[in-house]
Each structure stands twice: as C-alpha cells, then as structure tokens.
LUMRODO-328566 format. One record per residue (C-alpha): residue number from 1; residue in one letter; chain; x, y, z. Coordinates in nm, 2 decimals. Layout:
N
<pt resi="NUM" resn="A" chain="A" east="X" north="Y" up="Z"/>
...
This chain:
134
<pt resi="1" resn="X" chain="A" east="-1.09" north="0.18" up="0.27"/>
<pt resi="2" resn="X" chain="A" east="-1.46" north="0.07" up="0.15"/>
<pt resi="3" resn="X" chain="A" east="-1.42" north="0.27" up="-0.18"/>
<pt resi="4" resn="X" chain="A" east="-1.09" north="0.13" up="-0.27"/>
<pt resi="5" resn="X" chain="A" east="-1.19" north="-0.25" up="-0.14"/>
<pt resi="6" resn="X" chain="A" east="-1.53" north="-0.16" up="-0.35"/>
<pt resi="7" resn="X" chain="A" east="-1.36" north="-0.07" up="-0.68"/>
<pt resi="8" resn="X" chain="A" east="-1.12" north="-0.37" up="-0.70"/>
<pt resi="9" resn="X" chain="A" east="-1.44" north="-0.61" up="-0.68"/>
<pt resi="10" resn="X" chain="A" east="-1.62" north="-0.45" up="-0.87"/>
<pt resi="11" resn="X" chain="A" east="-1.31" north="-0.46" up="-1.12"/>
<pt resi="12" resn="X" chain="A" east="-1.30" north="-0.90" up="-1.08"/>
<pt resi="13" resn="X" chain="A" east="-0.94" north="-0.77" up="-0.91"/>
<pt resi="14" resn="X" chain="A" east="-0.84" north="-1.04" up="-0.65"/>
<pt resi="15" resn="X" chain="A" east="-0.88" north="-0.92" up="-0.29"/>
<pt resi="16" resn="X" chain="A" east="-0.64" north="-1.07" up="-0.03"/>
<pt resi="17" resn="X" chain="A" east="-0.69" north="-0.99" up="0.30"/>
<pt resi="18" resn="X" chain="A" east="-0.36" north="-1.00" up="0.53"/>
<pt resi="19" resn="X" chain="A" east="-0.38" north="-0.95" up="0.90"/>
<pt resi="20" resn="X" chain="A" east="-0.20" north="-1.06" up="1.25"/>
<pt resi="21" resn="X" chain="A" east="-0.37" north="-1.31" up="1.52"/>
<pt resi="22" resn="X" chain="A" east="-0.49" north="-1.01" up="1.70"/>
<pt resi="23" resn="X" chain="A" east="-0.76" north="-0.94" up="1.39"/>
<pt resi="24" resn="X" chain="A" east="-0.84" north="-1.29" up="1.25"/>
<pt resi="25" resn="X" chain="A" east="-1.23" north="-1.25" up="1.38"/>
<pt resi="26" resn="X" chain="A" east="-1.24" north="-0.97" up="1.16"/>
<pt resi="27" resn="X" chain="A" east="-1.12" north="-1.12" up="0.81"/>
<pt resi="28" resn="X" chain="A" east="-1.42" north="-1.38" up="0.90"/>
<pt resi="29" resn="X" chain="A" east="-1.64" north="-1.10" up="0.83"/>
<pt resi="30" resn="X" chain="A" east="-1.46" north="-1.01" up="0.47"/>
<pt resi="31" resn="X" chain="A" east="-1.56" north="-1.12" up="0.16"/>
<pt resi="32" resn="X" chain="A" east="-1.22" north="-1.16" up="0.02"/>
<pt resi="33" resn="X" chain="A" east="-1.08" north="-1.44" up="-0.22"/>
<pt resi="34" resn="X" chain="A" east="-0.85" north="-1.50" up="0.02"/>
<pt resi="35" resn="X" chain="A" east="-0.76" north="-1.47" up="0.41"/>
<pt resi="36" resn="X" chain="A" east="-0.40" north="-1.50" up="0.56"/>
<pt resi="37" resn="X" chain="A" east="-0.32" north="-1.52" up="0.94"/>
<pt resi="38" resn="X" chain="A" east="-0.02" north="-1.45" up="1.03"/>
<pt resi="39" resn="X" chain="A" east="0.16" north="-1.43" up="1.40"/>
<pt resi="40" resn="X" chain="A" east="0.28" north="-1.05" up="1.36"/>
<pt resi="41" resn="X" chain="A" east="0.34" north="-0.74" up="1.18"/>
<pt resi="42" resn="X" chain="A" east="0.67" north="-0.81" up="1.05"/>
<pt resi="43" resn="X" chain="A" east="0.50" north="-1.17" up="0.91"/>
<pt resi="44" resn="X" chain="A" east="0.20" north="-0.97" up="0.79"/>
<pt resi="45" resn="X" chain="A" east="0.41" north="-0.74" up="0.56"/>
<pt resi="46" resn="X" chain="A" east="0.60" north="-1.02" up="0.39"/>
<pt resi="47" resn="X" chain="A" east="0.32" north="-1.19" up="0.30"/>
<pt resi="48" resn="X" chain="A" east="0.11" north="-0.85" up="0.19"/>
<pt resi="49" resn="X" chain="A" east="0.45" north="-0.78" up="0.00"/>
<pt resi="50" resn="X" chain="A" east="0.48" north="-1.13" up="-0.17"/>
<pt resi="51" resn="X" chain="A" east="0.11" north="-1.14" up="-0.27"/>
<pt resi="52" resn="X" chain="A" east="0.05" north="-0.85" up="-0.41"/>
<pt resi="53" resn="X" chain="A" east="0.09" north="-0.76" up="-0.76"/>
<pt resi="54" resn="X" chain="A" east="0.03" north="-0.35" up="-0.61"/>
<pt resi="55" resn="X" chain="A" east="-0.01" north="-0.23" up="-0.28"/>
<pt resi="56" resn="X" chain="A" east="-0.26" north="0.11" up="-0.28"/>
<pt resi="57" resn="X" chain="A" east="-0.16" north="0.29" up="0.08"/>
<pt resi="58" resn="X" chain="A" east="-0.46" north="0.48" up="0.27"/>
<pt resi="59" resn="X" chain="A" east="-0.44" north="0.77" up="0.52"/>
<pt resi="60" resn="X" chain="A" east="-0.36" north="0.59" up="0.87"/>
<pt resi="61" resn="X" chain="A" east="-0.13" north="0.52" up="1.17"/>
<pt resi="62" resn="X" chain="A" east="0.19" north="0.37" up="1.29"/>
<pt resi="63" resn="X" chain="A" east="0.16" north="0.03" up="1.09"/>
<pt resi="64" resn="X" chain="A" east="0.07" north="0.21" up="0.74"/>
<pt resi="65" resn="X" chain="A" east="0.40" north="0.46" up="0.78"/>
<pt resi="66" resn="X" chain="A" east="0.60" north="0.12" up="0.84"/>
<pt resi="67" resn="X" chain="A" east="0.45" north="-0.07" up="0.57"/>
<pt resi="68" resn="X" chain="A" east="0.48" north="0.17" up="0.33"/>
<pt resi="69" resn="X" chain="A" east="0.87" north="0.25" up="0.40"/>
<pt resi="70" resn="X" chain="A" east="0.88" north="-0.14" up="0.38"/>
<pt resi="71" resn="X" chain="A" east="0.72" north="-0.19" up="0.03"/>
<pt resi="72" resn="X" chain="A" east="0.96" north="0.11" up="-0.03"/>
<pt resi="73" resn="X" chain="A" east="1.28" north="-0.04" up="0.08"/>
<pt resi="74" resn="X" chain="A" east="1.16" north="-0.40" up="-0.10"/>
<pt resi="75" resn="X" chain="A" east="1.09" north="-0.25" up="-0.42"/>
<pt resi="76" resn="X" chain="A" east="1.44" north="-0.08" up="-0.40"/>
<pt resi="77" resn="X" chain="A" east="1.60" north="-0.42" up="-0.35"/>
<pt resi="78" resn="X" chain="A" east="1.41" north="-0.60" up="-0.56"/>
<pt resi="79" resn="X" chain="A" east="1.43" north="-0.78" up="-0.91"/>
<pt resi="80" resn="X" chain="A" east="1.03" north="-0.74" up="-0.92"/>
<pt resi="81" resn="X" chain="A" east="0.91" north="-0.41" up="-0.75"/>
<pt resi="82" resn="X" chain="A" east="0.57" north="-0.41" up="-0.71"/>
<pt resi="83" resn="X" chain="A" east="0.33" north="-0.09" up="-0.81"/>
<pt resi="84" resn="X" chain="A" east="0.29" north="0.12" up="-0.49"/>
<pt resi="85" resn="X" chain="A" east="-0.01" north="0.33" up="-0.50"/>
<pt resi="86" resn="X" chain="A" east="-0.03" north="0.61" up="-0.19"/>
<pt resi="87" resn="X" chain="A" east="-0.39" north="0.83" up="-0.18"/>
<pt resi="88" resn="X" chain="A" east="-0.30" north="1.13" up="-0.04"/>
<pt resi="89" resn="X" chain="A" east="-0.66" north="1.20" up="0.13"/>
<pt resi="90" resn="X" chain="A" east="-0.69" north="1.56" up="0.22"/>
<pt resi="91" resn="X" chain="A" east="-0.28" north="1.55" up="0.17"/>
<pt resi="92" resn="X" chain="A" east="-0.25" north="1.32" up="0.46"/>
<pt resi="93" resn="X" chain="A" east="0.07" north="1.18" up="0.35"/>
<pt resi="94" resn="X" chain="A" east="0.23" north="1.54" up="0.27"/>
<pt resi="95" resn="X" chain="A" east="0.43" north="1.62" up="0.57"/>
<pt resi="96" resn="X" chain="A" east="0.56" north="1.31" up="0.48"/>
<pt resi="97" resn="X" chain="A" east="0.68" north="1.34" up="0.13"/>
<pt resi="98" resn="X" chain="A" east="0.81" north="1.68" up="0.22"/>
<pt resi="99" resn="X" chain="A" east="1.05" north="1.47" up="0.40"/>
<pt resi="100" resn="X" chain="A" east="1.13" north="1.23" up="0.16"/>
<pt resi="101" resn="X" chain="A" east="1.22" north="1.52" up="-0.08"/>
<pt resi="102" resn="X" chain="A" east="1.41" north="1.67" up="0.22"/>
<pt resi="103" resn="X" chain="A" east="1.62" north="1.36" up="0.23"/>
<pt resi="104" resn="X" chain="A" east="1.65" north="1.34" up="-0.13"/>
<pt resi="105" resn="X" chain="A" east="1.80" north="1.66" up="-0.16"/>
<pt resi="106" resn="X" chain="A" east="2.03" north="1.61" up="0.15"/>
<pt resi="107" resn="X" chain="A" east="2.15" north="1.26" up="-0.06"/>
<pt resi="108" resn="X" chain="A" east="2.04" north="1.02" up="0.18"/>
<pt resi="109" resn="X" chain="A" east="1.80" north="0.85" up="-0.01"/>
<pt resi="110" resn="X" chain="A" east="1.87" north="0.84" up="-0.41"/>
<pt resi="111" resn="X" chain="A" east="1.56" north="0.93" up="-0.59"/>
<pt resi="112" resn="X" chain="A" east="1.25" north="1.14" up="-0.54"/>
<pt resi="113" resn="X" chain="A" east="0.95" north="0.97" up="-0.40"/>
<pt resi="114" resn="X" chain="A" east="0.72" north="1.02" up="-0.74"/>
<pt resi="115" resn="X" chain="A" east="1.01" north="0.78" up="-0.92"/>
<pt resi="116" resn="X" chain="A" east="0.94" north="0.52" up="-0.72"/>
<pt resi="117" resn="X" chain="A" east="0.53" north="0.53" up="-0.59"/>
<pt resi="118" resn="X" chain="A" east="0.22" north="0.70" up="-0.80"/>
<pt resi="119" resn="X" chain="A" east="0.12" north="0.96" up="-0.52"/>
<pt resi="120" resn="X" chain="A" east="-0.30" north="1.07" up="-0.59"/>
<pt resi="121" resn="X" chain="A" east="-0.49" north="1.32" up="-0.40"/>
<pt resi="122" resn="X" chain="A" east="-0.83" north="1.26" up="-0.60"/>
<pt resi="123" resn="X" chain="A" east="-1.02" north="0.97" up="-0.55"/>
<pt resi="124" resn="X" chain="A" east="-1.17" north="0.92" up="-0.90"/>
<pt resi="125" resn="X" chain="A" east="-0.78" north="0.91" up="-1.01"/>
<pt resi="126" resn="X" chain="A" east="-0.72" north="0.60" up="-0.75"/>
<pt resi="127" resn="X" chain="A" east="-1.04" north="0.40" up="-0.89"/>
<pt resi="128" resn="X" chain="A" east="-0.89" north="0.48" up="-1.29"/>
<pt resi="129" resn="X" chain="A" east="-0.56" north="0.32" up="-1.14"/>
<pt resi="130" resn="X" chain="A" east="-0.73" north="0.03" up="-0.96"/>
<pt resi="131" resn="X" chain="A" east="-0.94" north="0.02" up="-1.33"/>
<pt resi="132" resn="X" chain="A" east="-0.62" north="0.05" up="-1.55"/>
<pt resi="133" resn="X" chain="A" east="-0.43" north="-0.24" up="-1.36"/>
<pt resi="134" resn="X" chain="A" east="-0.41" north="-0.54" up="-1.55"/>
C-alpha cells in the first residue's frame, strides 16, 4: 500500500483517506489531503465510492473482496463509472477472476472482468497508471 500511496503524492494526486470509527487514530497518523470518518463499512464504501475519481484495489481480506464487487456493481449502475484499478500481486486476485470468467461464461454476469477494471500484475505498470491519470 506504501508504494501506491507513495506514487500518487509524488504525482500532486489528491489522497483521501476513508475509514470506519474503529480506525480514526490511525488516519491521524496520515498525511492525506483529506480524512473521512465514517460509522461503518457500508458508510465507508459510499463515501470511498463518491470521492474517488479511481479506486486502485490491493491484495487483501474480507473488506477489499466486498469493496471491490461494490465499486463493481456501482460502476455497472452508474451514469459515471469510476476507473477501477486491481494489482494483481503475485496473482492474488486470480482465483478470483477465474470466477468472474466462470460466471461470465455461465451468463450470470454480462461481461468479462477486463471490460469493466484494468487488472496489472507488475508494479511499474500500476505507478504508469497512477502517472497517466489525469
């Protein structure tokens, strides 16, 4: 998360840090241009969503599976989809996409995940996308 946090300052890209009550300390610590609180996860996505011009999804847990099918789900229903971004670290996120493709090809889900999110297994290609945005 470091790199990625490093490369949009370092690119004057604004930095908005969103988290829930139980991690407010933490974004006291950040240097970020600005900090949102809100009262839980289902808060903290909508506001993540609605200030965020792209949304670049590392390796992790339970919350970054859910976010990410939320930012999917929003862009799908939205008049202004935002640019989803999803480094797949050491392929985390394969297993994953297999699925997707899986469900694609079954027709429950109407396009392939690479229509819809720019998937990136090299980091210098994330920084050249963090770079390239406007």
């Amino acid at each position: 998360m470091a790199i990625a946090y490093d490369e949009f300052k370092k690119n004057s890209k604004k930095v908005i840090a969103v988290s829930d009550t139980i991690f407010q300390d933490y974004l006291k610590e950040l240097d970020v241009d600005t900090a949102i609180v809100t009262k839980d996860t289902i808060e903290r996505f909508q506001k993540l969503y609605e200030n965020s011009d792209c949304i670049l999804f590392l390796p992790g847990g339970v919350g970054t599976f859910s976010e990410l099918f939320s930012a999917i789900e929003e862009n799908k229903n939205s008049s202004h989809p935002k640019k989803i971004i999803l480094y797949n670290h050491h392929y985390f996120f394969t297993p994953m996409l297999k699925e997707l493709y899986h469900l694609y090809q079954n027709g429950f889900i109407d396009d392939v995940p690479a229509s819809y999110m720019i998937i990136e297994s090299e980091e210098e290609k994330v920084i050249e996308l963090i770079e390239e945005m406007k």
